[in-house]
VEXLUMRO-56745 format. One record per residue (C-alpha): residue number from 1; residue in three letters; x, y, z. Coordinates in pm, whole numbers. Example, Ala and Ser with C-alpha at 12.3 -4.5 7.8 and 13.67 -1.06 7.14 Angstrom:
BEGIN
<atom 1,ala,<1230,-450,780>>
<atom 2,ser,<1367,-106,714>>
END
This chain:
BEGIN
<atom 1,unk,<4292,5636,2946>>
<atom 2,unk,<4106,5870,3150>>
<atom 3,unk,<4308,5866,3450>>
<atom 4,unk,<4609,5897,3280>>
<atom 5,unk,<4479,6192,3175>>
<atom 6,unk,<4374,6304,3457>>
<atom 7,unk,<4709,6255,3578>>
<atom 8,unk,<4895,6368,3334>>
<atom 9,unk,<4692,6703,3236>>
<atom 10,unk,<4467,6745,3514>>
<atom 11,unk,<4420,6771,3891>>
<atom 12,unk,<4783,6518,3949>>
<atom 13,unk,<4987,6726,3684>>
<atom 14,unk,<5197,6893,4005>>
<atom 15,unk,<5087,6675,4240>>
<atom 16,unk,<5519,6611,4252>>
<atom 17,unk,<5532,6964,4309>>
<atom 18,unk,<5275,6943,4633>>
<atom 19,unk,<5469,6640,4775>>
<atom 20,unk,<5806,6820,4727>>
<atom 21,unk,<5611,7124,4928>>
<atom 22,unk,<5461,6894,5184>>
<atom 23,unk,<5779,6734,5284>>
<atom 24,unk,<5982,7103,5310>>
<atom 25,unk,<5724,7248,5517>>
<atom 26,unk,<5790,7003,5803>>
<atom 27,unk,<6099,7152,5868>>
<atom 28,unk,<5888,7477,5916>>
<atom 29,unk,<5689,7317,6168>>
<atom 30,unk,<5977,7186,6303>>
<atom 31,unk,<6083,7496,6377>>
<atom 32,unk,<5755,7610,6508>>
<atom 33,unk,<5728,7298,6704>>
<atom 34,unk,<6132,7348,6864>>
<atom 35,unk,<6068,7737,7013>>
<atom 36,unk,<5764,7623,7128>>
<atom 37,unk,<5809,7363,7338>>
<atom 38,unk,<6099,7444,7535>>
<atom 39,unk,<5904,7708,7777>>
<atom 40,unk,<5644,7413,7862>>
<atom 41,unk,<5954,7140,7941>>
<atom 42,unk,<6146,7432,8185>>
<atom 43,unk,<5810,7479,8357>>
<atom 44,unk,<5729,7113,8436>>
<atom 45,unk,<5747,7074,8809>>
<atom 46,unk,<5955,6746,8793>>
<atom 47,unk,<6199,6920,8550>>
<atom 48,unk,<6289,7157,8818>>
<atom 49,unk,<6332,6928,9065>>
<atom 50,unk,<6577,6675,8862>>
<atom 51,unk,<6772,6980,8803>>
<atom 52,unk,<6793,7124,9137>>
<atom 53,unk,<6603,7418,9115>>
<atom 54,unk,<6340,7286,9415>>
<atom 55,unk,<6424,7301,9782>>
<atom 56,unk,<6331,7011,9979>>
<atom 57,unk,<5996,7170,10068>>
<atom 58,unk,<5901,7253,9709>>
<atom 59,unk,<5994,7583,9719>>
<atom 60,unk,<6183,7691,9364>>
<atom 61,unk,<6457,7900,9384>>
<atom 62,unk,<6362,8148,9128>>
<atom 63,unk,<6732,8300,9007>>
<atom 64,unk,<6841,7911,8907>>
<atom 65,unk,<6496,7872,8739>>
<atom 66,unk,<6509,8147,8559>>
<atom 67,unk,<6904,8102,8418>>
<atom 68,unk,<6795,7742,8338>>
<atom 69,unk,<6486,7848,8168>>
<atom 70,unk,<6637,8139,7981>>
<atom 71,unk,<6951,7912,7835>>
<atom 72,unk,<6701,7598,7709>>
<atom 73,unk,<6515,7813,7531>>
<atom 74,unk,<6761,8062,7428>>
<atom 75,unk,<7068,7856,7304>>
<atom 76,unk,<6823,7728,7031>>
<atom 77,unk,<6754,8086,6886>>
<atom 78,unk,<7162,8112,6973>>
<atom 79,unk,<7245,7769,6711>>
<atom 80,unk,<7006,7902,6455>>
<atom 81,unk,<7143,8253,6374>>
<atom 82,unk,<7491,8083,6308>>
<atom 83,unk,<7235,7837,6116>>
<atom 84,unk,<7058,8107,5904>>
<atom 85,unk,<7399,8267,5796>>
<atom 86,unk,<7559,7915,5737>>
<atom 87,unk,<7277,7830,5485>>
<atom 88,unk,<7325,8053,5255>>
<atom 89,unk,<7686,7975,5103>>
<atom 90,unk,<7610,7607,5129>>
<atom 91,unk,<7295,7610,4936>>
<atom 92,unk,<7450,7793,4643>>
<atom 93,unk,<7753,7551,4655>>
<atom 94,unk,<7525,7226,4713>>
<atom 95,unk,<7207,7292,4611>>
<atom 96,unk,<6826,7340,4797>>
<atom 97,unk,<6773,6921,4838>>
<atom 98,unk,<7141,6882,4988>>
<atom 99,unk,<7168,7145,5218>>
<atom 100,unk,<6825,7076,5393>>
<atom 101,unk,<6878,6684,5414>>
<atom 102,unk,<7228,6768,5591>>
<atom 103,unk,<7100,7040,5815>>
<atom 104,unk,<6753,6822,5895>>
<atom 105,unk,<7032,6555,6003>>
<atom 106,unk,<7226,6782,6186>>
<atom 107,unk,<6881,6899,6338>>
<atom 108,unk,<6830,6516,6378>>
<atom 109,unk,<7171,6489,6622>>
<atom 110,unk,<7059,6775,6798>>
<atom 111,unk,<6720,6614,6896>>
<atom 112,unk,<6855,6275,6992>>
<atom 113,unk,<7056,6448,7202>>
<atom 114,unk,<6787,6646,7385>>
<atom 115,unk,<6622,6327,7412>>
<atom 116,unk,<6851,6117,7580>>
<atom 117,unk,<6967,6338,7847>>
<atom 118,unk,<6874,6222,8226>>
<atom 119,unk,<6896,6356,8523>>
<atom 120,unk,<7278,6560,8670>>
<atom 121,unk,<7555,6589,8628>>
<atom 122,unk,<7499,6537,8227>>
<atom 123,unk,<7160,6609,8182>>
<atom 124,unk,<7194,6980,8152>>
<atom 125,unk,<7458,6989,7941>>
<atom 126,unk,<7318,6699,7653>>
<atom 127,unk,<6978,6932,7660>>
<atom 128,unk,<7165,7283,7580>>
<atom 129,unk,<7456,7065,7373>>
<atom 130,unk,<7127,6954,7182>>
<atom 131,unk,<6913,7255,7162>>
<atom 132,unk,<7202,7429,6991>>
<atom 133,unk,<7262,7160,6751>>
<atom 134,unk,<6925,7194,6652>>
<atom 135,unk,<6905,7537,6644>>
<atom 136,unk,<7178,7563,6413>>
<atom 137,unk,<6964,7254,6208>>
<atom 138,unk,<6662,7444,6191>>
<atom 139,unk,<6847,7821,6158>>
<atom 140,unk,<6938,7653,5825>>
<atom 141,unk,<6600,7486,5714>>
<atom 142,unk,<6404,7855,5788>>
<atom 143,unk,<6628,8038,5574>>
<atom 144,unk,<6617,7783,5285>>
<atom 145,unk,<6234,7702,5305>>
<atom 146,unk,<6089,8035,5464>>
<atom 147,unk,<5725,8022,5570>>
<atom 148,unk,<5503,8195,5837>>
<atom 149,unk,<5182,7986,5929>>
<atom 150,unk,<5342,7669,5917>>
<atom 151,unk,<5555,7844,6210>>
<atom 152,unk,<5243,7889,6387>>
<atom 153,unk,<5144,7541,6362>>
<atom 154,unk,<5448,7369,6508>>
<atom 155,unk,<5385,7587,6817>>
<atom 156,unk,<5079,7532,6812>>
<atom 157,unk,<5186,7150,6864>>
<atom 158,unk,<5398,7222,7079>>
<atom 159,unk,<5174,7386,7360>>
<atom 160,unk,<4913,7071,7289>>
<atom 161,unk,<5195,6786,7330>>
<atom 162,unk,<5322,6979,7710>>
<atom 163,unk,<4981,7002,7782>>
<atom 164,unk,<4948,6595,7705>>
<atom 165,unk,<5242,6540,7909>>
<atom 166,unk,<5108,6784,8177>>
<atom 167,unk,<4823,6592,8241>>
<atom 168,unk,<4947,6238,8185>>
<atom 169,unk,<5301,6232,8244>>
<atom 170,unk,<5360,6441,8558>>
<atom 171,unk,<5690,6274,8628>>
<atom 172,unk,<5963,6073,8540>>
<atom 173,unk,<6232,6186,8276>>
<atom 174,unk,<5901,6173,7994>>
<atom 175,unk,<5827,6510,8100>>
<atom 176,unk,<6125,6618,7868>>
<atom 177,unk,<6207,6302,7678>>
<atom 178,unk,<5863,6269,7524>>
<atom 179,unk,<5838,6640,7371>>
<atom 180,unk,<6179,6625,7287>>
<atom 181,unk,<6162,6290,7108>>
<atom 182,unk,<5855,6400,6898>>
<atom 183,unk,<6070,6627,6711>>
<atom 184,unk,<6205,6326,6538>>
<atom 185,unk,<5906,6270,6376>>
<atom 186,unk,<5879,6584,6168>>
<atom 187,unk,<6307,6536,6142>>
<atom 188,unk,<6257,6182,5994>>
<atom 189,unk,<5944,6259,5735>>
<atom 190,unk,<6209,6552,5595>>
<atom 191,unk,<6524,6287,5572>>
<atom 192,unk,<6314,6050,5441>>
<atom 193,unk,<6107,6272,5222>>
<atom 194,unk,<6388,6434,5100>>
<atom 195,unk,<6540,6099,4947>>
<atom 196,unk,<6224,6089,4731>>
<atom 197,unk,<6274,6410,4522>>
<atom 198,unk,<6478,6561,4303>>
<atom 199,unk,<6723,6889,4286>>
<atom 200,unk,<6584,7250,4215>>
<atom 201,unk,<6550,7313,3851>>
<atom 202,unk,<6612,7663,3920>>
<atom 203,unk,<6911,7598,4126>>
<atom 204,unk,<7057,7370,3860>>
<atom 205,unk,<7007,7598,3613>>
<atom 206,unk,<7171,7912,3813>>
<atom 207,unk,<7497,7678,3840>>
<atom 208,unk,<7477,7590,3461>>
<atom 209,unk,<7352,7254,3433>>
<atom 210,unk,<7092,7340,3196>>
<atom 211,unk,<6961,6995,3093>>
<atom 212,unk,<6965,6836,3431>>
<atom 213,unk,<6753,7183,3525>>
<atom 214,unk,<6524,7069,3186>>
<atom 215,unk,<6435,6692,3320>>
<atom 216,unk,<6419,6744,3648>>
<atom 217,unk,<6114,7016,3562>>
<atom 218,unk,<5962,6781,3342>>
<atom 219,unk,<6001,6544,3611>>
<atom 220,unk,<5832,6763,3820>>
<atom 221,unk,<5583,6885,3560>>
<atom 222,unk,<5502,6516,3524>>
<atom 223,unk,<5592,6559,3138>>
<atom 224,unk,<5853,6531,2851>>
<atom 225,unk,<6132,6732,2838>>
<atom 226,unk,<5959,6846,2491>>
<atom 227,unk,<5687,6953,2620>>
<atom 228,unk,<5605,7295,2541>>
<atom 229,unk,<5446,7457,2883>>
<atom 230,unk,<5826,7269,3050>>
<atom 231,unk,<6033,7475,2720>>
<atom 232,unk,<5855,7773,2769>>
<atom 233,unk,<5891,7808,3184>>
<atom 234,unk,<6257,7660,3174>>
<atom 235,unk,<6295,7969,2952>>
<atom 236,unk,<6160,8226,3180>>
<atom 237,unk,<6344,8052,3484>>
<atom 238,unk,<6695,8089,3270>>
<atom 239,unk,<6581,8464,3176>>
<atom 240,unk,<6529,8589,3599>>
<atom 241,unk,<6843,8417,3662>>
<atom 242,unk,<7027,8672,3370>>
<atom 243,unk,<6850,8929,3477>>
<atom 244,unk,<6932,8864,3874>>
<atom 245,unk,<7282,8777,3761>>
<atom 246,unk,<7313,9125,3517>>
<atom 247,unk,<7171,9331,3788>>
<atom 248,unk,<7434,9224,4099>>
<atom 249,unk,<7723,9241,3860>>
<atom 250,unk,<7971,9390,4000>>
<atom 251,unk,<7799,9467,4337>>
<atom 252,unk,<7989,9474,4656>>
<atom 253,unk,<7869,9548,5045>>
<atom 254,unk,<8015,9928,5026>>
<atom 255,unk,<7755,9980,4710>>
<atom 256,unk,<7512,9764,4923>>
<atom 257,unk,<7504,9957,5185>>
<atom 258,unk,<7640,10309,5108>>
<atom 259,unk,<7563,10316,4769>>
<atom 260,unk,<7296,10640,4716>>
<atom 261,unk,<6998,10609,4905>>
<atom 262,unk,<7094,10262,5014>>
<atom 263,unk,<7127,10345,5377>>
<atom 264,unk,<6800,10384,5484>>
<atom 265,unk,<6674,10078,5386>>
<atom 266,unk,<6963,9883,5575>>
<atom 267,unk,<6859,10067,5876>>
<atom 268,unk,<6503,9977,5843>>
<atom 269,unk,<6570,9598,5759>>
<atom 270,unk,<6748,9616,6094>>
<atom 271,unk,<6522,9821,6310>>
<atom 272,unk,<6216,9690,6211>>
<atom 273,unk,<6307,9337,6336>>
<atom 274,unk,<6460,9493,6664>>
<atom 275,unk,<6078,9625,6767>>
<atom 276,unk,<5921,9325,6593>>
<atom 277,unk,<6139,9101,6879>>
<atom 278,unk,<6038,9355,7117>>
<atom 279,unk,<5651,9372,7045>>
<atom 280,unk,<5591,9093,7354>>
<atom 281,unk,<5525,8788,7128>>
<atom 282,unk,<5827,8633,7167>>
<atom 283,unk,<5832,8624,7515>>
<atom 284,unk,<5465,8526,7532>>
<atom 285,unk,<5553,8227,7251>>
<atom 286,unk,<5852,8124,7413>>
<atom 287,unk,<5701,8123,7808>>
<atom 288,unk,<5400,8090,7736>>
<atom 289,unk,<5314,7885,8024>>
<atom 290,unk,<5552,8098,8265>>
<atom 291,unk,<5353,8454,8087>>
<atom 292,unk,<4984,8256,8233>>
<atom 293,unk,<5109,8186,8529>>
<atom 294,unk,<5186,8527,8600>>
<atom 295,unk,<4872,8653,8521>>
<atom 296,unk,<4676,8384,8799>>
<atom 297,unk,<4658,8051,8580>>
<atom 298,unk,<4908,7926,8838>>
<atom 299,unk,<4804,7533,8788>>
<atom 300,unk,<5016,7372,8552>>
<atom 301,unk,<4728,7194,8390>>
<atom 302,unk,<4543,7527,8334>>
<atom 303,unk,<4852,7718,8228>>
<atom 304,unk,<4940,7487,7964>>
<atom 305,unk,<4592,7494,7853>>
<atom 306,unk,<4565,7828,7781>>
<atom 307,unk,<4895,7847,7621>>
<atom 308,unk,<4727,7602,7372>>
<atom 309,unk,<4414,7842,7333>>
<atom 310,unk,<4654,8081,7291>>
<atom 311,unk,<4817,7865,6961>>
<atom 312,unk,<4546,7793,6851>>
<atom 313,unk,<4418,8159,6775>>
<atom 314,unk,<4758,8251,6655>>
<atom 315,unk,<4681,7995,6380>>
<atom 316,unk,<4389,8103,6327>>
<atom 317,unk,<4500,8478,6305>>
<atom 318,unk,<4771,8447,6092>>
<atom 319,unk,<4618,8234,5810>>
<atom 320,unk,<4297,8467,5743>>
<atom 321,unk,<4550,8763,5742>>
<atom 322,unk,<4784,8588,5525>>
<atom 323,unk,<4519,8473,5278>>
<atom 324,unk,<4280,8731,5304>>
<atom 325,unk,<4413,9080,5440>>
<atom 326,unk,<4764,9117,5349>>
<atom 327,unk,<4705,9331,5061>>
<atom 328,unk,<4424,9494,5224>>
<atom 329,unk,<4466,9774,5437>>
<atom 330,unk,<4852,9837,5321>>
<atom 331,unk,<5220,9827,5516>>
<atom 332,unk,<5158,10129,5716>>
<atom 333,unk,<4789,10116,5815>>
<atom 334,unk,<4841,9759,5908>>
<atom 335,unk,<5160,9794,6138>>
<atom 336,unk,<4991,10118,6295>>
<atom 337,unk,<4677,9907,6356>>
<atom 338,unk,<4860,9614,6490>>
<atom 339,unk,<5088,9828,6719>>
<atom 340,unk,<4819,10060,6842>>
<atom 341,unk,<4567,9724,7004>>
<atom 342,unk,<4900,9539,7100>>
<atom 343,unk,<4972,9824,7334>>
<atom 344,unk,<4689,9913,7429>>
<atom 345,unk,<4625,9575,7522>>
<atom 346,unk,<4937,9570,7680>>
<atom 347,unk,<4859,9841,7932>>
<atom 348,unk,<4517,9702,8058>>
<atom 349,unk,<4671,9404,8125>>
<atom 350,unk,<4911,9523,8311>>
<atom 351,unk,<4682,9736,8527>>
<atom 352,unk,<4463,9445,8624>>
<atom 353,unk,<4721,9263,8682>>
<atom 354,unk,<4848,9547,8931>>
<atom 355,unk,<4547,9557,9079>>
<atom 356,unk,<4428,9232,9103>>
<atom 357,unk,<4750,8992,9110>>
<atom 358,unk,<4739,8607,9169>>
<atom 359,unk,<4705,8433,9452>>
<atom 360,unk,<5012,8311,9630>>
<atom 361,unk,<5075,7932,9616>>
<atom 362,unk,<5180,7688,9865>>
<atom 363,unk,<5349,7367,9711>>
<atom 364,unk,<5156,7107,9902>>
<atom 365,unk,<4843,7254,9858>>
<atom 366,unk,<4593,7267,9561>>
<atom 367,unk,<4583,7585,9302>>
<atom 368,unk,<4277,7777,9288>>
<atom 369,unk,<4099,7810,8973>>
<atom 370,unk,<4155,8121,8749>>
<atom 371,unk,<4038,8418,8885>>
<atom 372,unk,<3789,8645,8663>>
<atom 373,unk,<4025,8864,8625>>
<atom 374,unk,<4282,8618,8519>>
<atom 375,unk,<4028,8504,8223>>
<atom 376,unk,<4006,8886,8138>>
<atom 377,unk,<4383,8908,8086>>
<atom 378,unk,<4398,8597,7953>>
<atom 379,unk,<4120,8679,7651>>
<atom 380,unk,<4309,8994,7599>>
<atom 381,unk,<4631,8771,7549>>
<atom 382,unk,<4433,8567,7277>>
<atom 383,unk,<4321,8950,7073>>
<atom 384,unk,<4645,9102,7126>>
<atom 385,unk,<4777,8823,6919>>
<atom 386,unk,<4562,8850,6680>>
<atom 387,unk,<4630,9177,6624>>
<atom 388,unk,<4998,9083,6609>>
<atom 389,unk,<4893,8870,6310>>
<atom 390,unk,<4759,9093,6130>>
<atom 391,unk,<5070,9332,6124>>
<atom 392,unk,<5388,9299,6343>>
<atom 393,unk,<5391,8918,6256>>
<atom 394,unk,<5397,8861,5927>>
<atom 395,unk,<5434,9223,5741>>
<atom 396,unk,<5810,9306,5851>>
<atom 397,unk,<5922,9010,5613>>
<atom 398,unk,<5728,9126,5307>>
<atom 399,unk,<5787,9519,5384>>
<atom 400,unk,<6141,9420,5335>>
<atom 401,unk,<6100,9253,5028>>
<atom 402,unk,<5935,9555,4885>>
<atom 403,unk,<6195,9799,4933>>
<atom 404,unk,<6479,9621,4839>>
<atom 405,unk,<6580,9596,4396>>
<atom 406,unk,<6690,9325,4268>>
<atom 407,unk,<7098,9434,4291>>
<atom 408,unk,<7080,9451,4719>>
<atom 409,unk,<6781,9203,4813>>
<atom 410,unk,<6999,8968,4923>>
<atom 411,unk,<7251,9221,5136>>
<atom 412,unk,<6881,9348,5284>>
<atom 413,unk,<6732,8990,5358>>
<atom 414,unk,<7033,8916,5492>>
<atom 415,unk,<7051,9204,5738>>
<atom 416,unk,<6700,9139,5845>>
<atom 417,unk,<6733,8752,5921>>
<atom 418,unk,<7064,8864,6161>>
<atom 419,unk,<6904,9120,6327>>
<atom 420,unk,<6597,8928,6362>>
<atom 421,unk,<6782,8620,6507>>
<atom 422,unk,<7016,8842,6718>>
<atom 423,unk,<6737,9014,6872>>
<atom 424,unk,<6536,8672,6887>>
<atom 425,unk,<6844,8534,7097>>
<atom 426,unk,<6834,8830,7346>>
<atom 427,unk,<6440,8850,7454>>
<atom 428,unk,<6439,8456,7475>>
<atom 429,unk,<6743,8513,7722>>
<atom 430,unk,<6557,8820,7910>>
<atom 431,unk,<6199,8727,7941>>
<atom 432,unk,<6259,8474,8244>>
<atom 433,unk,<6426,8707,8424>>
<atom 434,unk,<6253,9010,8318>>
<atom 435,unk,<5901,8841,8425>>
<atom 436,unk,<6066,8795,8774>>
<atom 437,unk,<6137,9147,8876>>
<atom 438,unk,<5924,9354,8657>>
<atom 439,unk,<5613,9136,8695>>
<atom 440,unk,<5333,9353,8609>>
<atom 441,unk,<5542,9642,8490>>
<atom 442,unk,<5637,9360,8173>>
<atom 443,unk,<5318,9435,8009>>
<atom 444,unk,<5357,9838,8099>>
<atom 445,unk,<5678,9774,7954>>
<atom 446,unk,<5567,9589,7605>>
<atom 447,unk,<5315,9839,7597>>
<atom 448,unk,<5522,10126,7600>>
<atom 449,unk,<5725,9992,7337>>
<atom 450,unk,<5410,9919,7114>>
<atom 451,unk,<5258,10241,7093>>
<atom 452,unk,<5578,10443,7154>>
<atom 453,unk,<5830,10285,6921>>
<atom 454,unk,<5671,10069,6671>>
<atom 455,unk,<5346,10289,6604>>
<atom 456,unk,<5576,10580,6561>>
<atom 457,unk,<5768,10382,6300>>
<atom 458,unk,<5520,10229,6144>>
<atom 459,unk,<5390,10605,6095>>
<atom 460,unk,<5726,10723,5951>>
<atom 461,unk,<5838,10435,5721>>
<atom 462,unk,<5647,10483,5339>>
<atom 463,unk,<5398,10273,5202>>
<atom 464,unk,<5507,10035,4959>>
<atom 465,unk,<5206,9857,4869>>
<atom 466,unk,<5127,9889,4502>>
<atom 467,unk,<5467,10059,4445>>
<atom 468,unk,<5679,9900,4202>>
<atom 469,unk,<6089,9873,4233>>
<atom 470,unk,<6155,10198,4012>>
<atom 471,unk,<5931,10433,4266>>
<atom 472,unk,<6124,10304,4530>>
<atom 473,unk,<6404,10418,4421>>
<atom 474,unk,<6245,10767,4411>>
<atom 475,unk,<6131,10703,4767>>
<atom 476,unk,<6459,10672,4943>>
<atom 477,unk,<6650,10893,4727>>
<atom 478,unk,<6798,10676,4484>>
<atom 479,unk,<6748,10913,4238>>
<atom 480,unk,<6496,11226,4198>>
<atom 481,unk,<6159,11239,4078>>
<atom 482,unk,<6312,11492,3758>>
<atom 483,unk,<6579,11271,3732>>
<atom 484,unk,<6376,10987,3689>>
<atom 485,unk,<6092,11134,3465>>
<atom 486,unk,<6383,11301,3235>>
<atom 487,unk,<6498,10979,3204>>
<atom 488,unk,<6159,10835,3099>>
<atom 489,unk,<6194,11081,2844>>
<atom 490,unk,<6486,11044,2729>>
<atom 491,unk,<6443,10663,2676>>
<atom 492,unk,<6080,10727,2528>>
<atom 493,unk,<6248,10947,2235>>
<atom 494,unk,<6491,10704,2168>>
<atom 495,unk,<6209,10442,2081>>
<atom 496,unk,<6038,10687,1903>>
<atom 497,unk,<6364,10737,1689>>
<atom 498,unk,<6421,10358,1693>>
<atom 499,unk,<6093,10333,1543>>
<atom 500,unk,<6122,10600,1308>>
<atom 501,unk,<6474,10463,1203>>
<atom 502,unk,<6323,10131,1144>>
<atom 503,unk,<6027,10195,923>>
<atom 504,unk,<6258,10434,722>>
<atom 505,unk,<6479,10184,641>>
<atom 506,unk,<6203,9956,565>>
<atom 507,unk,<6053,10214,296>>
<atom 508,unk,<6408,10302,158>>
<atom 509,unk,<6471,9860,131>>
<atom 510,unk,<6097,9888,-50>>
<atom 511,unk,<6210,10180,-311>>
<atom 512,unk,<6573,10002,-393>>
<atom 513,unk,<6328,9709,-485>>
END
């Protein structure tokens, strides 16, 4: 009797809920794990030459390696921006559990695909045929399940698996078979996973199928359908859906957008996700490998290695900011902060790098070791990421989310997830080629952009933490300060005269008895 209460009241009450969360989460991962890895696969030595981006003696001819590179990585972030706008009208016509069990499968295709592929003529095209398909699969999952660390943690894989196949599998079609295959694992706990649970009571109930809504909470809840804690929060689920339904009647993308102080925030949602693409991360997340190379970790094995480091304190980063600091220092101090040592980090690196640049290879004969003043750059690479973590990363996301009401969050979140997979698509296409001719300049260049653009911004934009919904209308013009306080006023005499009216009544009821 005690375990079932234990179950039923205690520690295993939503332990439902926690298995629902555990199996949506991998397809976060997933994603984390599918940007990561394609950087380390380009890189591998045998990849190249399977392709026919090696000349006989070794020697890579860097134009073809850098159009390969640039498409295997960048026709995923390509599939999932078509993926993130598809999800949207399917979830609300099929549900939450629906939509990510077809778009995991579709994800699923995409993999297989990816995985299969040998050497020319076809191999090329089943790997970008493949990363697409699962771009689109996991474009989908993001915008359905959005998370940020668990991001960080399939990349994190990802650097650790290359770096396993770096060491271990140095050739044969593994090199790209093996990493590529993996992502079936995460793929197949979400099909499976997904079988197990049930429909969102919240998106049940926003369709009208209130008592399907009411047992699958309880379900859930691990309780009766009678249960009064289930009553009481199916109640408040069916009142935010009212209110979110009472305050977008009517609403239409010319109000969206143009509507009185409306504007601004659009342009914002937009921008802010053009310098967050810009900031350097992506191109270090995405080419990781290629980005330590360039700074003198020119053996494969040591490259991949510190790409790993590298994930490792991204993880690290982002989950004691997320848990412990968001709410901190506030939206502005925190993006200033974060923008300021990114770019300042940014332009030592590239001076020692200008000054001290790596050795050049032969093909047929051992790398050297890392240079001290590779290591230097390299440590600076694992604080400037931490200092991405603790602003650029994760705060563009929720600054969004503040400054949006409820009538236009959904035209602003939208805005932000296009521009921030259009701009995702471009630097993963760039960054190859970019780290090819601008070679040291690349960090001058990320630098600039750091300090220059985004500290500037983060400067101009207003704080929002702490501000509720009403004074941010105030903020961007929506209406005046007078207009709003008059309006206090006016709503403030009316309950006074409401109350008034009420106990008068009640006293003339009391003198007719």
């Amino acid at each position: 009797m005690a375990l079932g209460n234990i179950s039923k009241d205690g520690r295993f009450r939503n332990i439902r809920v926690y298995w629902l969360a555990f199996v949506v989460y991998w397809g976060i991962v997933l994603f984390g794990y599918d940007t990561g890895v394609g950087g380390g696969v380009v890189s591998a030595n045998y990849f190249l030459q399977s392709f026919g981006l090696v000349d006989e003696n070794g020697a890579k001819d860097q134009k073809k390696v850098d159009n390969v590179s640039s498409n295997v990585v960048a026709v995923l972030q390509a599939g999932a921006f078509f993926g993130a706008l598809s999800s949207a009208p399917c979830s609300s016509r099929i549900g939450r559990k629906y939509t990510l069990f077809a778009f995991t499968v579709i994800f699923s295709v995409g993999a297989i695909l990816t995985t299969v592929a040998n050497g020319p003529p076809h191999g090329l095209p089943l790997i970008y045929a493949g990363r697409v398909l699962a771009g689109y699969g996991i474009g989908a999952i993001s915008a359905v399940a959005p998370a940020l660390w668990q991001v960080a943690i399939g990349v994190m894989i990802s650097y650790f698996v290359n770096y396993a196949i770096g060491v271990h599998v140095p050739t044969g079609v593994n090199v790209w078979r093996i990493p590529f295959g993996l992502q079936l694992v995460p793929a197949g706990i979400m099909v499976f996973g997904l079988l197990t649970v049930r429909e969102s009571p919240r998106w049940l109930a926003s369709v009208g199928r209130q008592e399907e809504a009411l047992n699958n909470l309880a379900y859930l809840r691990r309780t009766t359908t009678s249960d009064s804690g289930v009553l009481a929060e199916m109640a408040e689920i069916q009142a935010a859906i009212e209110e979110e339904n009472a305050a977008r009647a009517g609403v239409n993308w010319k109000e969206a957008f143009f509507g009185k102080g409306n504007f601004v925030r659009f342009f914002i949602a937009f921008f802010i996700f053009v310098l967050q693409q810009w900031a350097g991360q992506n191109s270090v997340n995405y080419y990781a490998p290629q980005i330590f190379a360039s700074i003198g970790y020119v053996s494969r094995k040591n490259s991949l290695l510190a790409s790993g480091v590298y994930g490792i304190i991204k993880v690290v980063a982002t989950a004691i900011f997320i848990f412990f600091g968001v709410e901190t220092l506030g939206r502005k101090l925190s993006l200033f902060i974060s923008a300021i040592g990114m770019g300042s980090l940014f332009f030592v690196i590239g001076a020692i790098l200008k000054t001290h640049p790596p050795p050049s290879t032969n093909p047929n004969v051992a790398p050297p070791s890392p240079s001290p003043a590779a290591q230097a750059m390299a440590g600076m690479l694992y604080i400037y990421v931490c200092f991405y973590s603790m602003g650029w990363g994760p705060l563009p996301w929720v600054y969004v989310s503040d400054i949006f009401p409820t009538r236009t969050r959904h035209y602003g979140l939208a805005t932000a997830s296009a521009s921030q997979w259009l701009w995702n698509f471009v630097v993963s296409k760039v960054t190859p080629s970019m780290l090819t001719t601008l070679r040291y300049k690349i960090f001058f260049m990320f630098g600039a952009v750091n300090i220059g653009a985004m500290g500037v911004f983060s400067l101009l934009i207003p704080e929002t933490k702490g501000r509720s919904l009403e004074e941010m209308d105030v903020i961007f013009g929506s209406i005046t300060a007078e207009e709003r306080n008059a309006n206090i006023e006016r709503q403030k005499a009316l309950d006074h005269h409401d109350v008034h009216s009420v106990k008068t009544d009640s006293v003339d009821r009391k003198e007719e008895a």
